[in-house]
Steps between C-alpha positions, in 0.01 A plus 500: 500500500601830415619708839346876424526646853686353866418146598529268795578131380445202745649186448287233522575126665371145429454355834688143550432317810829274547353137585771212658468117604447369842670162591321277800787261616476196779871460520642481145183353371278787258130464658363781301537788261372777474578752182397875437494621827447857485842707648337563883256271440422124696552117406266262684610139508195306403654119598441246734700602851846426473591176773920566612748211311627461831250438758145496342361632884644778483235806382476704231605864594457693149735586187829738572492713324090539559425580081374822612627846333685374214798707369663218300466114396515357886517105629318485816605167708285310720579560877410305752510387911855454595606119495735594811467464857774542739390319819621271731419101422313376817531107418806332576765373213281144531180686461640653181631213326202284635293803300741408218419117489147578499501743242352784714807712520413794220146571701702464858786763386539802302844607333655731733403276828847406710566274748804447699737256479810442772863450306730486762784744509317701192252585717117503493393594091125512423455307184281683290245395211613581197256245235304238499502260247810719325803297467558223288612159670784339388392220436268597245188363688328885575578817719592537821220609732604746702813690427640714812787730463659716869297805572868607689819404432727214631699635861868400258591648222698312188693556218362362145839382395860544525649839254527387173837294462661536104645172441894485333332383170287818515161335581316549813500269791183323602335601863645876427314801425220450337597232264287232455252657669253400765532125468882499589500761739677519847135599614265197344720328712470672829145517505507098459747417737447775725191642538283206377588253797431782736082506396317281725478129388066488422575836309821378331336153376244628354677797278569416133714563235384734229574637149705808503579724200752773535467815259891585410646162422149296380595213755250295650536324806379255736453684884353354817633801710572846301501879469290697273573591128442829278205355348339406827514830719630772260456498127254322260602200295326670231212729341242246574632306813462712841771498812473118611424597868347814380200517748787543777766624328231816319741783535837595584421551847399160599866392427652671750584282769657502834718286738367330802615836732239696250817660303457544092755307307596421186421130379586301233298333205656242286560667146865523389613746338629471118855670607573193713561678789210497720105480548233701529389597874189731601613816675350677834274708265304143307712540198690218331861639438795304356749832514679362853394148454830348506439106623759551778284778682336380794081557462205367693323209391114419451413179587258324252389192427112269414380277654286191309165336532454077525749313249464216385742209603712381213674209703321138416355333813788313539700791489274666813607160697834534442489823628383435794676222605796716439322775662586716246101578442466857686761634238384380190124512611305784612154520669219579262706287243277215319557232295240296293375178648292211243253357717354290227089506478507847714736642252820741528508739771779755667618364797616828681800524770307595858807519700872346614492284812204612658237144551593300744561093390276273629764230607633792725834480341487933379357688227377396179759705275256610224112591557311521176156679459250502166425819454437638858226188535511192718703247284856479726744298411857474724806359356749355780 
């Protein structure tokens, strides 16, 4: 248009509402979508309540972030009623693995639940829940039931290893530094020889060994007694896998730990380090550190370890004699153990250890060595 006298010219605007996606998570697992959500607008998740992969009783607390005023695409991640409890255990070490035996251990005990356990000269640790049904038993037949790891730390600290010895040939000496790891270190041994012998004998029999993977070196190993690893306490395996003990172990903070006398120290964890020289260790403030974790330096220790449910007795019949005629049966047997029994007509049924020495023989002569139960019923059988 042709300007003939002063004008005022207004520029004029389409109006574009920015729109963004809303992601509804349970873990790493999508529940929902939700696309063009207006920019300040709200998502509503529309699905079935979200139940926790880790203890379907806990509730459902909402989505963090909530969906509400959207300024961006946003995942929101199901939240839900803490798995932890950190409380006293009120039944005795026979109560709990009696609870183990009959399965009712996981509605009995909550991860985070301690109980105390006497080791001598270390002093008085409280074992603490750290997973139920978490570790995988070595021999391949399941997981351990209950894994417990030291709320505080042994009384005596230990070296990991020896400093790292160079061989004349230039390669490294085995049992030094870091090298070869975990499964030939000074400490593996230690807490075998040591600190194992010093748990008290109806804990002790019943703890198992267990798979353990260690992050820097890819070893895997065979443990009955042991300390925790990276990929337990401190760092995720991967994208998709969580923490191991990750209910107890949920932030930094919870892996600070202190001595018996209440003082924060630093404690090692079983990953070597790639140099050679040392392992990792977690430092007063929760944080796993390798920068002074030469082998020789003397750290606290966390005592950990699982104990198992009923096993089944691989020894023939025959074999069971033997053993106790020997009286070798109260090692290589433990109560709850079972073995399979062919009664003919009434068919194949568990025969279940009851207890070591404890009926009394009828000829008066002492105790019948083995008492065998079916299943908690009547059926009792005693070999002599």
């Amino acid at each position: 248009q042709a300007v003939t006298a002063d004008r005022s010219v207004y520029a004029a605007f389409t109006a574009t509402v920015r729109k963004y996606t809303v992601y509804f998570y349970n873990g790493s697992t999508l529940l929902q979508r939700v696309d063009n959500v207006p920019y300040g607008g709200s998502a509503t998740y529309t699905g079935t309540t979200p139940v926790s992969p880790e203890d379907s009783s806990l509730g459902f607390l909402g989505f963090q972030p909530t969906g509400k005023n959207i300024v961006g695409n946003t995942s929101c991640y199901a939240q839900f009623e803490s798995a932890l409890e950190v409380k006293e255990i009120t039944d005795d070490w026979t109560t709990i693995i009696a609870n183990i035996d009959n399965g009712t251990y996981k509605s009995k005990y909550k991860i985070g639940n301690y109980k105390p356990i006497d080791l001598g000269a270390e002093g008085v640790i409280n074992m603490q829940i750290a997973g139920f049904d978490t570790d995988d038993l070595a021999d391949g037949t399941g997981k351990a039931p209950i894994t417990f790891i030291g709320k505080e730390l042994l009384k005596t600290p230990h070296r990991m290893n020896p400093k790292l010895v160079t061989n004349a040939d230039e390669t490294l000496q085995e049992g030094t530094g870091s090298f070869e790891g975990w499964e030939k270190c000074e400490m593996r041994k230690y807490m075998k020889d040591t600190i194992k012998p010093l748990i008290p004998e109806l804990v002790r029999k019943r703890i198992t060994e267990v798979i353990k993977m260690h992050m820097q070196d890819g070893q895997i190993t065979q443990d009955d007694v042991w300390i925790p690893g990276r990929y337990e306490i401190a760092i995720r395996a991967s994208s998709e896998q969580p923490i191991k003990y990750n209910v107890l172990f949920a932030n930094r903070s919870n892996r600070i730990k202190t001595d018996i006398s209440g003082t924060t120290r630093l404690w090692w964890i079983r990953d070597a380090s790639k140099s050679g020289q040392g392992f990792f260790y977690i430092d007063t403030q929760g944080y796993d550190e390798l920068t002074a974790g030469y082998a020789q330096n003397i750290y606290y220790i966390a005592l950990s370890f699982c104990l198992r449910g009923p096993r089944e007795i691989q020894d023939s019949w025959e074999e069971i004699f033997a053993a106790e005629a020997d009286g070798t049966y109260k090692e290589k047997y433990q109560v709850s153990d079972y073995k399979p029994l062919d009664l003919g007509d009434e068919g194949i049924i568990n025969m279940q250890i009851a207890g070591f020495d404890v009926d009394d023989l009828a000829d008066g002569s002492g105790k019948a060595h083995v008492s065998w139960i079916r299943g908690g019923r009547l059926l009792k059988k005693h070999l002599v």
